[in-house]
TIDO-786409 format. One record per residue (C-alpha): x, y, z; residue in one letter. Coordinates in nm, 4 decimals. Layout:
<recs>
REC|X|Y|Z|A .
...
</recs>
This chain:
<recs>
REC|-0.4123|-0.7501|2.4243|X .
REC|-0.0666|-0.7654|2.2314|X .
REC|-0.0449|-1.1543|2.4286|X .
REC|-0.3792|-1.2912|2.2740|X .
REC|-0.3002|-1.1229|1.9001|X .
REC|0.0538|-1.3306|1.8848|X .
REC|-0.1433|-1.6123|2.0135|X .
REC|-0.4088|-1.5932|1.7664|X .
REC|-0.1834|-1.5540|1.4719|X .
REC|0.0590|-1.8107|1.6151|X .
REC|-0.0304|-2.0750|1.3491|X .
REC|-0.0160|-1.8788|1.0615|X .
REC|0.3385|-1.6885|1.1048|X .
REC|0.5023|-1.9933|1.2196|X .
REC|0.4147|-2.0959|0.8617|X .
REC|0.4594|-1.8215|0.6674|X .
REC|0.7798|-1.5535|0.8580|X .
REC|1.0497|-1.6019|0.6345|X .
REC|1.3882|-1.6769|0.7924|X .
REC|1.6014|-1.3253|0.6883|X .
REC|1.3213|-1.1820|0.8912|X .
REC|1.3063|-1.3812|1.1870|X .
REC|1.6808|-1.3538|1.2139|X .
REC|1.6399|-0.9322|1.1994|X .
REC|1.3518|-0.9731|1.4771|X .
REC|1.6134|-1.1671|1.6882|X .
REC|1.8490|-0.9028|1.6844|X .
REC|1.5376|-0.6252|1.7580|X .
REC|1.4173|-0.7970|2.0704|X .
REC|1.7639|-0.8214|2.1798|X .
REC|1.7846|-0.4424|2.1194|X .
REC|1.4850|-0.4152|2.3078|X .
REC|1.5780|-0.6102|2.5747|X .
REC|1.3056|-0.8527|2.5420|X .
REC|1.5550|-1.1509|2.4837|X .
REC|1.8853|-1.1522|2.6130|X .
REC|2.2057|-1.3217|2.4398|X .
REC|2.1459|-1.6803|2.6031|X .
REC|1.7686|-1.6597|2.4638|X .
REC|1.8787|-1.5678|2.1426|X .
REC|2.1498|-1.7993|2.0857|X .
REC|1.9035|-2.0667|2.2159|X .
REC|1.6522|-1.9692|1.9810|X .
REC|1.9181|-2.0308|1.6617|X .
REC|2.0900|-2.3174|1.8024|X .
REC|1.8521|-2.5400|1.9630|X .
REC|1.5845|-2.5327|1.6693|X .
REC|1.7042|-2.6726|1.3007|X .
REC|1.3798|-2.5455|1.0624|X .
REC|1.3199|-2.1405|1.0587|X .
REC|0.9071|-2.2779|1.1427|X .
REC|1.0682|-2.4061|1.4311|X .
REC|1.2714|-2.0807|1.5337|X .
REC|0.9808|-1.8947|1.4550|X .
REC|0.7328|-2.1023|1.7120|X .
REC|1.0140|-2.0831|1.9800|X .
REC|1.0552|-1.7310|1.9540|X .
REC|0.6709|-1.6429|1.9553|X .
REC|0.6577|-1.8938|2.2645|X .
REC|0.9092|-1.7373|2.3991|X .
REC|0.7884|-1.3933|2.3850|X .
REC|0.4115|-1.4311|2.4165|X .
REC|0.4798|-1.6060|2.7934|X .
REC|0.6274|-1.2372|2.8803|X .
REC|0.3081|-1.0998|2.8566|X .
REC|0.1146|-0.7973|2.6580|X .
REC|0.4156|-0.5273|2.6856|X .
REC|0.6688|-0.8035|2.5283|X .
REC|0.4167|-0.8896|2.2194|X .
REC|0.3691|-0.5682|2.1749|X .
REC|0.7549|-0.4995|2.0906|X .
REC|0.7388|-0.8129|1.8743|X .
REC|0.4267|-0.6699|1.6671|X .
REC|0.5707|-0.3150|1.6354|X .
REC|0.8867|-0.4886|1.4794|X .
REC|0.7262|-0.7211|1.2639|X .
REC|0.5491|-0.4405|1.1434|X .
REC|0.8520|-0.2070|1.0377|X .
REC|1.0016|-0.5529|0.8992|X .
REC|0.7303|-0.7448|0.6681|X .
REC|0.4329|-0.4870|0.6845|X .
REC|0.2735|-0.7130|0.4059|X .
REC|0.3290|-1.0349|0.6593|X .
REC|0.1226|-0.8227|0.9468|X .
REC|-0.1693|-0.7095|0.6806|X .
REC|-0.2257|-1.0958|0.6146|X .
REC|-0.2320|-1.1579|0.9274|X .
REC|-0.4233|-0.8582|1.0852|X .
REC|-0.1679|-0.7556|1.3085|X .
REC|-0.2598|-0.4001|1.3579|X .
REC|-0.1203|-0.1956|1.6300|X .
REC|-0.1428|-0.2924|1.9588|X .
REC|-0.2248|0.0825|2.1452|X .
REC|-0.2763|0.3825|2.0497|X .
REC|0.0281|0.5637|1.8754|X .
REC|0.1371|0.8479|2.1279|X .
REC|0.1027|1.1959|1.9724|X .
REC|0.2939|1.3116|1.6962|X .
REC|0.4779|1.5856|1.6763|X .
REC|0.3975|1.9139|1.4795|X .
REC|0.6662|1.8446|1.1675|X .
REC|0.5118|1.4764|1.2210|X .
REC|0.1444|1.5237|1.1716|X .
REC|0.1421|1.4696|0.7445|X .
REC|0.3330|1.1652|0.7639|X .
REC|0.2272|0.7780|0.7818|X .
REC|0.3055|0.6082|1.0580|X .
REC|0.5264|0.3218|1.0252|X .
REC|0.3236|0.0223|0.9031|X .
REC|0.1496|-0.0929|0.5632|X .
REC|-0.2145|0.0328|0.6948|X .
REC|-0.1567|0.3429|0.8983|X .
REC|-0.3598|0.5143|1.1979|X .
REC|-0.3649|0.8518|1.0323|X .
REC|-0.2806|1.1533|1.2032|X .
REC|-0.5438|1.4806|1.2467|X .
REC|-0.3817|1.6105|0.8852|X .
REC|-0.4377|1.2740|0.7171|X .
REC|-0.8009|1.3387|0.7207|X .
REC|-0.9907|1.3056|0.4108|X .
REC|-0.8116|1.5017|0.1004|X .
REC|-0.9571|1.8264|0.0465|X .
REC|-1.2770|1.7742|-0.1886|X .
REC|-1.2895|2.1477|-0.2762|X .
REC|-1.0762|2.2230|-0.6059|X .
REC|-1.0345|2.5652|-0.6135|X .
REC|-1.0523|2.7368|-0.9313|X .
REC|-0.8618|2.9060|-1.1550|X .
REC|-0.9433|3.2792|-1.2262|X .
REC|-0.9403|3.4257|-1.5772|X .
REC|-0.7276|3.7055|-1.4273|X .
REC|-0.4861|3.5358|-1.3216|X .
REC|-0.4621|3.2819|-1.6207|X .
REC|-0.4481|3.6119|-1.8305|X .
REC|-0.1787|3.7524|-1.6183|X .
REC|0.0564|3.4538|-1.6496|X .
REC|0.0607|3.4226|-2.0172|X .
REC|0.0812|3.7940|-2.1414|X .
REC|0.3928|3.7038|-1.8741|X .
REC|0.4959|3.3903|-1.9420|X .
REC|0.3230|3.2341|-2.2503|X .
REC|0.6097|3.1150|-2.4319|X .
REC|0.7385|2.8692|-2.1482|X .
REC|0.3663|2.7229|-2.1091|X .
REC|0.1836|2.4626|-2.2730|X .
REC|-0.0914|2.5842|-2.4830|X .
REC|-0.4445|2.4756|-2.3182|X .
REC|-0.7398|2.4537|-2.5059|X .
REC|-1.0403|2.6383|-2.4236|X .
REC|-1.3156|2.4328|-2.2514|X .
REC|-1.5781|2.3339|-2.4737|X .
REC|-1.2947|2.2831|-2.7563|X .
REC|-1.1525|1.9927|-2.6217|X .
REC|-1.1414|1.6252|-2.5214|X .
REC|-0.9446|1.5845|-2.2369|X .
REC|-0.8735|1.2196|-2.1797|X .
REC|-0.7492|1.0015|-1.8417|X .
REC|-0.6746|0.6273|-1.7917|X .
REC|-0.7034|0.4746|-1.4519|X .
REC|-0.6079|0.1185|-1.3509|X .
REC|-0.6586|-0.0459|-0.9949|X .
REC|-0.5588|-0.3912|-0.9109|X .
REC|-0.6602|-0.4411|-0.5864|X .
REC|-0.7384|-0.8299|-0.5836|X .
REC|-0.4868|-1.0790|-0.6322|X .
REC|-0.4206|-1.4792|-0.6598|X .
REC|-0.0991|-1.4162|-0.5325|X .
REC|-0.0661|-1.1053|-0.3369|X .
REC|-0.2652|-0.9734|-0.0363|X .
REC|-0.5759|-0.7808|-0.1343|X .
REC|-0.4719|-0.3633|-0.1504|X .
REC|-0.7567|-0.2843|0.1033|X .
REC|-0.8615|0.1042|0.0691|X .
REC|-0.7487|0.1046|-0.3061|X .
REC|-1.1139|0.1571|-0.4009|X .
REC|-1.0900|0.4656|-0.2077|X .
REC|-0.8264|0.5709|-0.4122|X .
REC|-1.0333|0.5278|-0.7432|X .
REC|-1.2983|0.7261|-0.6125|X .
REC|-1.0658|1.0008|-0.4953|X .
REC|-0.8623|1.0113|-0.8677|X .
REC|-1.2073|1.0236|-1.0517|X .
REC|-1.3724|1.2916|-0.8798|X .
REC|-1.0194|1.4692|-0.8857|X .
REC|-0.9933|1.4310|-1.2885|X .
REC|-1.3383|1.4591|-1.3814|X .
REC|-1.2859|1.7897|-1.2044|X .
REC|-1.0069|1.9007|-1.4125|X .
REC|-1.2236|1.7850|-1.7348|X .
REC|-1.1214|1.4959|-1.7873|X .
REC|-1.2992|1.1936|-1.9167|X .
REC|-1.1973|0.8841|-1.6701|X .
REC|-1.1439|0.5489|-1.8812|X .
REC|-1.0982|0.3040|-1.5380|X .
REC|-1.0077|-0.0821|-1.5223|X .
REC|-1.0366|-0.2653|-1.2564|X .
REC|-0.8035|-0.5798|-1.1440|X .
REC|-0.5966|-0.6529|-1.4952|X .
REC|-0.3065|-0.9032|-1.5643|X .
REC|0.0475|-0.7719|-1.7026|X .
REC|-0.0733|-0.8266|-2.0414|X .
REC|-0.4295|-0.6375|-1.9792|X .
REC|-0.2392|-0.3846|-1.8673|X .
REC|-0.0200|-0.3329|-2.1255|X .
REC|-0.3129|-0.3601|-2.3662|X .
REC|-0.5266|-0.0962|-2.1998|X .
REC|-0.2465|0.1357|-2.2065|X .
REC|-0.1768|0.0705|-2.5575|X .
REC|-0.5501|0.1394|-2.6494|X .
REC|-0.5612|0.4021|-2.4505|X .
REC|-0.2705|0.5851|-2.6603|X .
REC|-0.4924|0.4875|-2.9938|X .
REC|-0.7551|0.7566|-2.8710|X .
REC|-0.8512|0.9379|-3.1679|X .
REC|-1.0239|1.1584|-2.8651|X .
REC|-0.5984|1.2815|-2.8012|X .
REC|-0.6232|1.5055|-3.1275|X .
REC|-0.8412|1.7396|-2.9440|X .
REC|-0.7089|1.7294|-2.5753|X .
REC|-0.4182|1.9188|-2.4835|X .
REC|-0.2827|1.6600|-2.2310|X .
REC|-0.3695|1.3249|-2.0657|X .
REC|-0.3119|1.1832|-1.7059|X .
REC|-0.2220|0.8021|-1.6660|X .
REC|-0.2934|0.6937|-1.3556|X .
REC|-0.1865|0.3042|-1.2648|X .
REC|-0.2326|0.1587|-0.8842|X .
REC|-0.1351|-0.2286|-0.7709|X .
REC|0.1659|-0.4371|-0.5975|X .
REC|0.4818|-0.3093|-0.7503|X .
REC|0.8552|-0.3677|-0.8304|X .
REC|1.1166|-0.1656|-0.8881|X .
REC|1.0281|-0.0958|-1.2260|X .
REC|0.7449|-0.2534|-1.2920|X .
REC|0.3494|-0.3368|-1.1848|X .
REC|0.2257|-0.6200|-1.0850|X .
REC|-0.0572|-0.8065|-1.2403|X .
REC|-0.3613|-0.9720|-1.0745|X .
REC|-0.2290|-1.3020|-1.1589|X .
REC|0.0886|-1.5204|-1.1513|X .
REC|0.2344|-1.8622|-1.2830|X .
REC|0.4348|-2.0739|-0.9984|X .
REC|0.5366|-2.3440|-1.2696|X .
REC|0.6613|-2.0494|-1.4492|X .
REC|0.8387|-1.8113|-1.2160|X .
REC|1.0341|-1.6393|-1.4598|X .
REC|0.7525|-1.5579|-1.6437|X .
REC|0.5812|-1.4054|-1.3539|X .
REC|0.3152|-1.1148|-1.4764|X .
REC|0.4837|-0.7950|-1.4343|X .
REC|0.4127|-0.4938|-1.6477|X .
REC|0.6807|-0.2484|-1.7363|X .
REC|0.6121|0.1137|-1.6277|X .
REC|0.8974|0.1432|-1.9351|X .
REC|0.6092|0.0275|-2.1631|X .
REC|0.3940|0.3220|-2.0735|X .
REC|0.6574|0.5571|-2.2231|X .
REC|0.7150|0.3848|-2.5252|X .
REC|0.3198|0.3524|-2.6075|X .
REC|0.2361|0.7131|-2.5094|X .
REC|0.5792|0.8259|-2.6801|X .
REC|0.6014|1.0805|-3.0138|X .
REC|0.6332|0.7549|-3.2330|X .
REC|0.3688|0.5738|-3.1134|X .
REC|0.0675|0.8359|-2.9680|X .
REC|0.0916|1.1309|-3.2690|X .
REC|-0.2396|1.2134|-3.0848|X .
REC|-0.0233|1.3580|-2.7950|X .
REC|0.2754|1.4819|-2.9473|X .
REC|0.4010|1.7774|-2.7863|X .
REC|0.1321|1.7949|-2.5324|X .
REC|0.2138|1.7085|-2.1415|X .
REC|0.1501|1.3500|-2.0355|X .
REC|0.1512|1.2938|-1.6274|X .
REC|0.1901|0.9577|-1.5021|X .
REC|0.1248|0.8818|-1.1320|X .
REC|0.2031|0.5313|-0.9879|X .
REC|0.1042|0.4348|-0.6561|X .
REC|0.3332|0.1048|-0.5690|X .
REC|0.5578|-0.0308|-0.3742|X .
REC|0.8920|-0.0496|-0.5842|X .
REC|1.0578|-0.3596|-0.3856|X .
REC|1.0646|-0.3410|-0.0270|X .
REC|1.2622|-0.6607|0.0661|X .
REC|1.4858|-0.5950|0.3537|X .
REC|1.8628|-0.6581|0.2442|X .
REC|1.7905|-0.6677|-0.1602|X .
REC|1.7804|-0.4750|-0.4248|X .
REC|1.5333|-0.5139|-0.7187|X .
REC|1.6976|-0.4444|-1.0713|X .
REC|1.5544|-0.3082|-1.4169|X .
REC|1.3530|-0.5907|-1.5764|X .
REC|1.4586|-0.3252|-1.9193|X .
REC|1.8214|-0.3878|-2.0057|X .
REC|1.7821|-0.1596|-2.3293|X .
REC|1.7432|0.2321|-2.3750|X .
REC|1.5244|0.3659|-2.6045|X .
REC|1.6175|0.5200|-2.8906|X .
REC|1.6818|0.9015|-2.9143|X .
REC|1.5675|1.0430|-3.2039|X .
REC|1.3102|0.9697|-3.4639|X .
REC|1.3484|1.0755|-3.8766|X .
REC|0.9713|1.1909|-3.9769|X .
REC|1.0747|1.3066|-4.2848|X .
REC|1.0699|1.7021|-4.2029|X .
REC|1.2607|1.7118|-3.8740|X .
REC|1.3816|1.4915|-3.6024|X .
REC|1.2279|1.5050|-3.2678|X .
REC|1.2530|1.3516|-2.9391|X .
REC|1.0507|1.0195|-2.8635|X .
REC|1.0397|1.0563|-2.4657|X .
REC|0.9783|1.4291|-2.4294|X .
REC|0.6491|1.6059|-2.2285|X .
REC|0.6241|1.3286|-1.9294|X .
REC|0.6056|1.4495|-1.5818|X .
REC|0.6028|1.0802|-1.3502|X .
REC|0.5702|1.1093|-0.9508|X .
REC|0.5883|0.7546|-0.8029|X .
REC|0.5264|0.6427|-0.4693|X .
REC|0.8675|0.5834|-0.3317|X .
REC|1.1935|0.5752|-0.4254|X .
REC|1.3918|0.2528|-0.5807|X .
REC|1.3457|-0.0915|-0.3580|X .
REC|1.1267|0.0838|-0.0946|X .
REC|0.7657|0.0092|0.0106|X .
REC|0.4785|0.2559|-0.0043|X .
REC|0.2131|0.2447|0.2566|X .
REC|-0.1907|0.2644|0.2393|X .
REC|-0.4770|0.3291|0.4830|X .
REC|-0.7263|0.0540|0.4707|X .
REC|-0.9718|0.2586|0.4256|X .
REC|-0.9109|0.6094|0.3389|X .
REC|-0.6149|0.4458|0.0971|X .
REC|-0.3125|0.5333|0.0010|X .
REC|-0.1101|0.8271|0.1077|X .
REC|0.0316|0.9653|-0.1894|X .
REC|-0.2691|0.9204|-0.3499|X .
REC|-0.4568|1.1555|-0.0076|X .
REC|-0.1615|1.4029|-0.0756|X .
REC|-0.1676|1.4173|-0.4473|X .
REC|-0.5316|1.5402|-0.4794|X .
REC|-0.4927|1.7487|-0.1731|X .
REC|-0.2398|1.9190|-0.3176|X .
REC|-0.3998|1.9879|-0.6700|X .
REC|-0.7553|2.0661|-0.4948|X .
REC|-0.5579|2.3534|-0.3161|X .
REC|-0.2936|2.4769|-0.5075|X .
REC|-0.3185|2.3865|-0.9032|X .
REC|-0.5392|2.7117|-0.9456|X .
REC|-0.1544|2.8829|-0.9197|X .
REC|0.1167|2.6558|-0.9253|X .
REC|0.2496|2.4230|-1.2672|X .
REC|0.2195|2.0377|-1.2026|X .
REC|0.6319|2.0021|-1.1307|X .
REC|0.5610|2.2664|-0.8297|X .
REC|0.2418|2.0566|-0.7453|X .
REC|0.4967|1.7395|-0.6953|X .
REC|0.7342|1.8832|-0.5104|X .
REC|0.4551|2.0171|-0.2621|X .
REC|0.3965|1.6307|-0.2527|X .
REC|0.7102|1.5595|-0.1686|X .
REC|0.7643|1.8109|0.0825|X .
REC|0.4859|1.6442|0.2976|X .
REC|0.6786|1.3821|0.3484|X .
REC|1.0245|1.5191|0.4023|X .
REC|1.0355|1.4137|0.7519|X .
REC|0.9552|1.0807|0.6831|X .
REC|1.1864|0.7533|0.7570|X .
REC|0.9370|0.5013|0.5571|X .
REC|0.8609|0.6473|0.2359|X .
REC|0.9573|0.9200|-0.0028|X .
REC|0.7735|1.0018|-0.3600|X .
REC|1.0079|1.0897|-0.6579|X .
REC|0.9725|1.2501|-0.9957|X .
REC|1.0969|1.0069|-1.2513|X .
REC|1.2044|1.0834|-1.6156|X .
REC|1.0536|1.3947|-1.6450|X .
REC|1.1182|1.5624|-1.9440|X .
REC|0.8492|1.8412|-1.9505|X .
REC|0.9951|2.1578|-2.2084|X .
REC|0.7442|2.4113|-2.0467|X .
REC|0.5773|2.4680|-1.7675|X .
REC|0.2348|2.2851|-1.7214|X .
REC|-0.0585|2.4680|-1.5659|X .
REC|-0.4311|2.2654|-1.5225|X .
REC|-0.5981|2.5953|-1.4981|X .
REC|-0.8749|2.4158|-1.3492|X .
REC|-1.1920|2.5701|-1.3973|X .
REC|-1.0942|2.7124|-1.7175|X .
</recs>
């Protein structure tokens, strides 16, 4: 029952609900005609500290019965999912049914009850056929990347997960999302370098080792795969300094251009680098997060014999757009993550990985609560995974 949840997480959110949200979830059960305008003023006026608001309100509420904590629980949820997650304050019923331009998107909360299509991504890449490959570049072949033949190559992939935190709720069903982005790479031939639960600075170094691969002379392209607590432009790190808030550990996603770049990875020059993210990129109702990078890169680099673009052949897709939240199953994990290999499993044996995002996107066209973007692309051609091939 709704009633005995509040009650059981009583202590804890009188502690912890910050006061910009309990002053939005005064104006929702107003809206919802749980409290009326005496009640609420009450509420504010009669009660100095926000843990004192907070244990009024839930009082207040909880005495109503299951129906009333319910409302309070569904709009705690769309306010401070992360909040609910801590506190395992899940839904209270069963969601009613969606709709049929409803059923690929997540429901409204940080850990979603997923809908009959958010089953289990497809595990079944189908392949490319020689035909077809054939076909497209006697047709196309100039505006395609060159792929090496298998057996000639070294493709490489680096995946990071941080799903345990000293600061940060644990990313339940992230491990699920590591299994799903091996199989799915290993399948396109791809040789998986993971990590597991870094700091900023680990992060930053595996990336930078990672572009060092001498293994990058022989591949033709390289995925970058990086999944933890986010910011608007940057990932967050396992670990974090409260003497030293300014210094707290963030890791650029900027810095994953500039090591993978033409000046810095020769090993990948001219070949197509995709970068997935799966973060939240602020989510704080009311702010905005800004760029931690006040500084553009340079243009153009001088290698003697011509001068060539440093940020050229990146395809990004990331979670959600600027400031929102992304959401995760906590078990089956996160959704983009679900989507993304679905996608490639059933359409990469035709379509070029810019067509492959924006059949991500398109799942989730309908939704109020999270959109993926493609960020600083800058592909010349068109890339193909010809998987199987």
């Amino acid at each position: 029952m709704a009633d005995k949840l509040l009650f059981d997480a009583r202590k804890e959110l009188v502690e912890r609900v910050s006061s910009h949200v309990l002053l939005q979830l005064l104006d929702d059960l107003l809206q919802d005609r749980v409290l009326n305008d005496g009640e609420k003023d009450a509420v504010i006026e009669e009660n100095k500290s926000t843990a004192d608001k907070a244990r009024c309100l839930l009082d207040k509420v909880r005495k109503r019965g299951p129906k009333a904590s319910g409302k309070f629980i569904s709009r705690l949820q769309e306010r401070d999912p992360d909040l609910c997650e801590l506190l395992n304050l899940g839904p209270v019923s069963p969601p009613a049914p969606p709709s049929p331009s409803e059923l690929s998107l997540p429901l409204p909360q940080q850990e979603v009850t997923c809908s009959p299509s958010q089953q289990e991504p497809s595990a079944v890449l189908i392949p490319c056929t020689p035909q077809f490959k054939k076909a497209l570049l006697e047709k196309e072949g100039a505006e395609i990347y060159p792929m090496k033949e298998k057996g000639q190559r070294k493709r490489m992939a680096l995946l990071i997960n941080n799903v345990k935190f000293d600061h940060l709720s644990e990313r339940r069903g992230a491990e699920k999302d590591v299994e799903n982005m091996e199989e799915q790479l290993k399948a396109l031939d791809y040789t998986v370098e993971t990590h597991r639960d870094l700091s900023a600075q680990d992060i930053n170094e595996a990336v930078k080792g990672f572009s060092q691969h001498q293994a990058h002379l022989e591949s033709d392209s390289t995925f970058v795969v990086i999944m933890s607590h986010g910011k608007r432009d940057a990932i967050c790190g396992i670990h974090y300094n409260p003497k030293h808030p300014q210094e707290n550990n963030l890791f650029l996603i900027d810095n994953i251009f500039t090591h993978l770049n033409t000046e810095n990875c020769a090993g990948l020059r001219n070949k197509p680098k995709v970068i997935v993210i799966q973060a939240c990129r602020g989510g704080e109702i009311g702010t905005v997060w800004v760029s931690d990078s006040a500084s553009a890169p340079k243009s153009l680099e001088d290698d003697g014999m011509w001068r060539e673009l440093k940020e050229r052949d990146f395809a990004c897709l990331m979670a959600c757009t600027p400031d929102k939240k992304s959401y995760r199953h906590p078990e089956k994990g996160a959704i983009l993550i679900q989507k993304l290999v679905e996608t490639i499993n059933t359409h990469a044996h035709k379509d070029h990985i810019e067509e492959l995002f924006r059949k991500v996107r398109n799942q989730f066209d309908r939704s109020k609560f999270q959109m993926p973007v493609t960020d600083r692309t800058s592909l010349g051609k068109k890339f193909y995974l010809f998987p199987g091939l």
